[in-house]
Backbone bond lengths (Angstrom), bond angles and torsions (degrees), N, CA, C in turn:
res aa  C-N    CA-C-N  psi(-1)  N-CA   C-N-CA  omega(-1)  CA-C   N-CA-C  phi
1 X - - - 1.445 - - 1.536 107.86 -
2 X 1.390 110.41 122.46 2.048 109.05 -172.89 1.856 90.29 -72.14
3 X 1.175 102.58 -157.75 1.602 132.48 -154.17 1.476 74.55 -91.57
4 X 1.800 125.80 -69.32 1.160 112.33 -149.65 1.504 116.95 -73.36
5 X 1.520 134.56 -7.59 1.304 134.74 -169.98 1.749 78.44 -89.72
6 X 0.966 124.88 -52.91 1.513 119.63 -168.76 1.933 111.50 -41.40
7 X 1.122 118.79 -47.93 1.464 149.29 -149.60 1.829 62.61 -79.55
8 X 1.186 111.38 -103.58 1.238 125.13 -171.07 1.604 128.58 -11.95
9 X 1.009 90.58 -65.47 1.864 98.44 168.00 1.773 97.85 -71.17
10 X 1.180 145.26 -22.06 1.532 109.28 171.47 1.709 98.48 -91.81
11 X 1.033 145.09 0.05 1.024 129.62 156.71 1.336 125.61 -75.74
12 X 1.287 128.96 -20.42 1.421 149.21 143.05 1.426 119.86 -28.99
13 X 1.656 82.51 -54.03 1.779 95.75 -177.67 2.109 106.63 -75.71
14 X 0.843 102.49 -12.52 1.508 114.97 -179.19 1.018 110.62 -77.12
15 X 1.182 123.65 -50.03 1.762 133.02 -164.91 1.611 87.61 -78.10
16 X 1.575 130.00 -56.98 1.266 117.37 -152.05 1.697 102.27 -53.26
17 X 1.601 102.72 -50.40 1.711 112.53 -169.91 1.206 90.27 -43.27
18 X 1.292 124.08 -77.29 1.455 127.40 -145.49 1.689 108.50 -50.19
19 X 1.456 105.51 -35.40 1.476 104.10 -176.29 1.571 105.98 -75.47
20 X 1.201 117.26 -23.56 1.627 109.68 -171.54 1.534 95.35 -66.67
21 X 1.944 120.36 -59.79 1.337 115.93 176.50 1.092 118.27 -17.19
22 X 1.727 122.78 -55.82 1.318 104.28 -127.89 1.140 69.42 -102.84
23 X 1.660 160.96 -4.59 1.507 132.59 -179.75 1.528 106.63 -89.22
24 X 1.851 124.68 -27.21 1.250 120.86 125.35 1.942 133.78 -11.18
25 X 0.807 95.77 -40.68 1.500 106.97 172.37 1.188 128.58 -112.83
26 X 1.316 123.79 -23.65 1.557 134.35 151.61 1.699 106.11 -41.78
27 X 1.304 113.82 -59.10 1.029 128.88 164.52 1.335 133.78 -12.27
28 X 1.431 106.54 -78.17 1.141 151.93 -144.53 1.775 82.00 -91.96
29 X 1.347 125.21 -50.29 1.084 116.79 -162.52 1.618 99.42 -99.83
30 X 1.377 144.64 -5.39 1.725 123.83 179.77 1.363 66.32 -108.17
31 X 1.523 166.72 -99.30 1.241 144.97 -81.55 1.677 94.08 -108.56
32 X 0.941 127.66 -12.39 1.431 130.21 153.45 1.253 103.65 90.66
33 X 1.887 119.49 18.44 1.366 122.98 -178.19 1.712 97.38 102.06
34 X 1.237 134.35 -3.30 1.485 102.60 -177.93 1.363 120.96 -78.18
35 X 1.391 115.29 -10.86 1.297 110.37 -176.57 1.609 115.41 -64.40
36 X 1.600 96.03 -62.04 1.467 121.24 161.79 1.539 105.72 -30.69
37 X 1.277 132.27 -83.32 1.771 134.05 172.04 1.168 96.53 -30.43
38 X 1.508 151.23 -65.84 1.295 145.28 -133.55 2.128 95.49 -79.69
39 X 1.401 73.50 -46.43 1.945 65.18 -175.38 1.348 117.62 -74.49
40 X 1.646 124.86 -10.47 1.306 119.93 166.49 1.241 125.11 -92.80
41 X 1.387 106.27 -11.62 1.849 96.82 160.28 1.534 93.13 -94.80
42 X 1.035 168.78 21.54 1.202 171.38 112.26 1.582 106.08 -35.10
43 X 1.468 124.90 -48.58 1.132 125.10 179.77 1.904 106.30 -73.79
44 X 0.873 92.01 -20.99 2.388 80.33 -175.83 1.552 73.30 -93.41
45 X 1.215 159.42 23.21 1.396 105.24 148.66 1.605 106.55 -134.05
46 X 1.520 109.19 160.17 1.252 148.29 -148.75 1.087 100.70 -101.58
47 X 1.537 149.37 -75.73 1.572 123.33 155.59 1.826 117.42 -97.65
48 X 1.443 110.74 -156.68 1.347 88.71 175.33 2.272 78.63 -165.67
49 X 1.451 101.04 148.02 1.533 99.75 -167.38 1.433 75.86 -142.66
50 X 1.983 87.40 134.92 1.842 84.26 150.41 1.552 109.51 -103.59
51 X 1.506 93.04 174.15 1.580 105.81 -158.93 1.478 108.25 -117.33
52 X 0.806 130.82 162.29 2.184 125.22 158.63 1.828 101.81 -71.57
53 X 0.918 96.83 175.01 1.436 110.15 -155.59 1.962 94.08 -96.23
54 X 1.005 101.75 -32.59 1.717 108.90 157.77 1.432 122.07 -47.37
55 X 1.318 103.44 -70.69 1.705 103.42 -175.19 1.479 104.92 -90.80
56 X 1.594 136.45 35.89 1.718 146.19 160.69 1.998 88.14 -92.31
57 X 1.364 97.91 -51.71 1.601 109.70 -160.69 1.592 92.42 -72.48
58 X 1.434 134.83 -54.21 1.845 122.34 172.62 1.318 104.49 -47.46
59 X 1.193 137.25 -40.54 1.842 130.45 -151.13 1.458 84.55 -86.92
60 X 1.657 141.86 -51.50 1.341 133.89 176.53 1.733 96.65 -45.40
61 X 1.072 114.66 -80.44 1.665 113.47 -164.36 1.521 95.45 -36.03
62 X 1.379 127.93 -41.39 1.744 106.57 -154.58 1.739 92.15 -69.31
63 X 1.739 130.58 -13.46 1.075 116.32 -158.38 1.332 120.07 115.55
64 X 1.202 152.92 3.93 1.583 156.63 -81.78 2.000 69.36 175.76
65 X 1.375 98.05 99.95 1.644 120.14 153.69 1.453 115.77 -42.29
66 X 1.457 130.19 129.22 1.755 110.78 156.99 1.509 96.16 -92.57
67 X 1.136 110.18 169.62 1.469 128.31 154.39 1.336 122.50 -78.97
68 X 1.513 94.39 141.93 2.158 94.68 -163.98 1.239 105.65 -85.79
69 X 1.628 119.74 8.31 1.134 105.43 175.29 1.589 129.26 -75.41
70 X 1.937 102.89 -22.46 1.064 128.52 171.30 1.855 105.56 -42.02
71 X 0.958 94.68 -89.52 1.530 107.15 -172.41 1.864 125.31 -50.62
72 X 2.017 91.16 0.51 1.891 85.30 158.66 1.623 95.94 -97.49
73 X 0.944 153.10 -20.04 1.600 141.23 139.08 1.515 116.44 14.39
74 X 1.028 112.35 142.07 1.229 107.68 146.45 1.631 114.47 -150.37
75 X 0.955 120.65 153.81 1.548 122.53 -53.78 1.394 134.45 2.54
76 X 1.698 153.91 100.35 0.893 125.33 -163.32 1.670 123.35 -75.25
77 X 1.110 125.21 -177.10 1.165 118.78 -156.31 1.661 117.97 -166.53
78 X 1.201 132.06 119.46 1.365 147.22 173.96 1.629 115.86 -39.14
79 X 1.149 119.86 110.79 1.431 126.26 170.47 0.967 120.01 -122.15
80 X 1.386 140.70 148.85 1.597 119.30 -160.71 1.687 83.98 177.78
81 X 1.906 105.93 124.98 1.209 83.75 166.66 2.415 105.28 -117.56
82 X 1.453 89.63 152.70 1.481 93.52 -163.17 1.420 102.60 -131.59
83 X 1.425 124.30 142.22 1.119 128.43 -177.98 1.694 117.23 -57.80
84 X 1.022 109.54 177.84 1.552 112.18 -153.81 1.324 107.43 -99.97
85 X 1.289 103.78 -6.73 1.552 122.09 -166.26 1.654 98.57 -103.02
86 X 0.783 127.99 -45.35 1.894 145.55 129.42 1.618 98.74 -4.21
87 X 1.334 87.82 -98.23 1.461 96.03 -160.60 1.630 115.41 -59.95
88 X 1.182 130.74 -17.68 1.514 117.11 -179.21 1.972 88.15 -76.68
89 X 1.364 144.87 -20.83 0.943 107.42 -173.31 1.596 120.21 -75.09
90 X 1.788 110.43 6.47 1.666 112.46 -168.68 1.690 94.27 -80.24
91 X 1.017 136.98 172.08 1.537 142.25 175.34 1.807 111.24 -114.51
92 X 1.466 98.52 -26.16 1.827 86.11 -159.43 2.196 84.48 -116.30
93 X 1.313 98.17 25.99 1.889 89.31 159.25 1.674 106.04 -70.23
94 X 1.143 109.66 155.39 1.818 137.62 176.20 1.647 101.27 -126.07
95 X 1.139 111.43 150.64 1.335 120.10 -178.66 1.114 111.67 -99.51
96 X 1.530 129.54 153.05 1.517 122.39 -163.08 1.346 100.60 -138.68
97 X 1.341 119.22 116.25 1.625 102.48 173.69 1.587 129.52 -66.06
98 X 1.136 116.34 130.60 1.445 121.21 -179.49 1.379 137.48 -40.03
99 X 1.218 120.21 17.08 1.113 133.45 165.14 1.682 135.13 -126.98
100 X 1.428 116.74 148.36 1.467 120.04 -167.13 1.641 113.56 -49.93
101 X 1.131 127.14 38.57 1.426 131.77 172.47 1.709 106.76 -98.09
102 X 1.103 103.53 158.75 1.677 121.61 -174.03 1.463 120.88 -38.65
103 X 1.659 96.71 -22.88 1.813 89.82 179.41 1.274 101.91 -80.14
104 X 1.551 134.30 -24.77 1.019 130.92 -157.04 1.671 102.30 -95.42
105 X 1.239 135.94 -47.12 1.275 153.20 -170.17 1.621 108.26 -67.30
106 X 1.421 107.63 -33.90 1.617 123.82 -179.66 1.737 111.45 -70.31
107 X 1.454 87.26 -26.80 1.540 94.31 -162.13 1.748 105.21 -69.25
108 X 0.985 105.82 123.61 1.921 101.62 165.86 1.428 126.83 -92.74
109 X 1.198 124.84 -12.33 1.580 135.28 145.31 1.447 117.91 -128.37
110 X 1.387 94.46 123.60 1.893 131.30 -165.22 1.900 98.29 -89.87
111 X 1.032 147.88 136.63 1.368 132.61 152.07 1.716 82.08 -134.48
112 X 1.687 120.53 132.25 1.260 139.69 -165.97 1.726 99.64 -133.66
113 X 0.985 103.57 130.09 1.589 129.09 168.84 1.074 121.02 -91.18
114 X 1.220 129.37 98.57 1.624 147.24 -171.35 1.638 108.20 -50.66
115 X 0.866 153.13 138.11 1.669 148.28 165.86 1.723 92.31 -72.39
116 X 1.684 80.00 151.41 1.722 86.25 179.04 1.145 129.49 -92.74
């Protein structure tokens, strides 16, 4: 590889960073941070189940916080994280893989299991 393919490909590598930043910050600035929030309460938890919209609304009554990140959503959407001992007593939870893909984004009630 001469001097100038070298020069070239780290300037390559420059433009990509810079472009990831700034859609990083595009971000950050029309979604007002929810994306960013969504993946850090996403990070404390250890699995993540969706729920029926019935037993999202019992776990509120028992007291069981959602996260406000839910409700900058749109569609907004129920997040709530509940112990594990909790949640095996619901019957009709589905498991959701932990990441921002369609099972997870589709889901309209979140119940998330904290790691211990």
């Amino acid at each position: 590889m001469s001097g100038l393919e070298r020069l070239q490909e780290r300037a390559r590598r420059v433009r990509v960073r810079a472009a990831v930043r700034g859609w990083e910050y595009r971000q950050r600035r029309h979604a007002k941070g929810a994306w960013l929030r969504l993946r850090q309460v996403l990070s404390e938890a250890a699995s993540a189940w969706e729920l029926p919209e019935r037993e999202a609304e019992r776990l509120l009554a028992e007291g069981y916080p959602t996260e406000a990140v839910g409700s900058e959503l749109e569609p907004p959407r129920i997040i709530v994280f509940v112990p594990e001992e909790r949640l095996r007593s619901i019957d009709e939870r589905a498991p959701v893989p932990l990441r921002l893909g369609p099972e997870l984004l589709g889901a309209r009630c979140l119940a998330l299991v904290r790691f211990r």
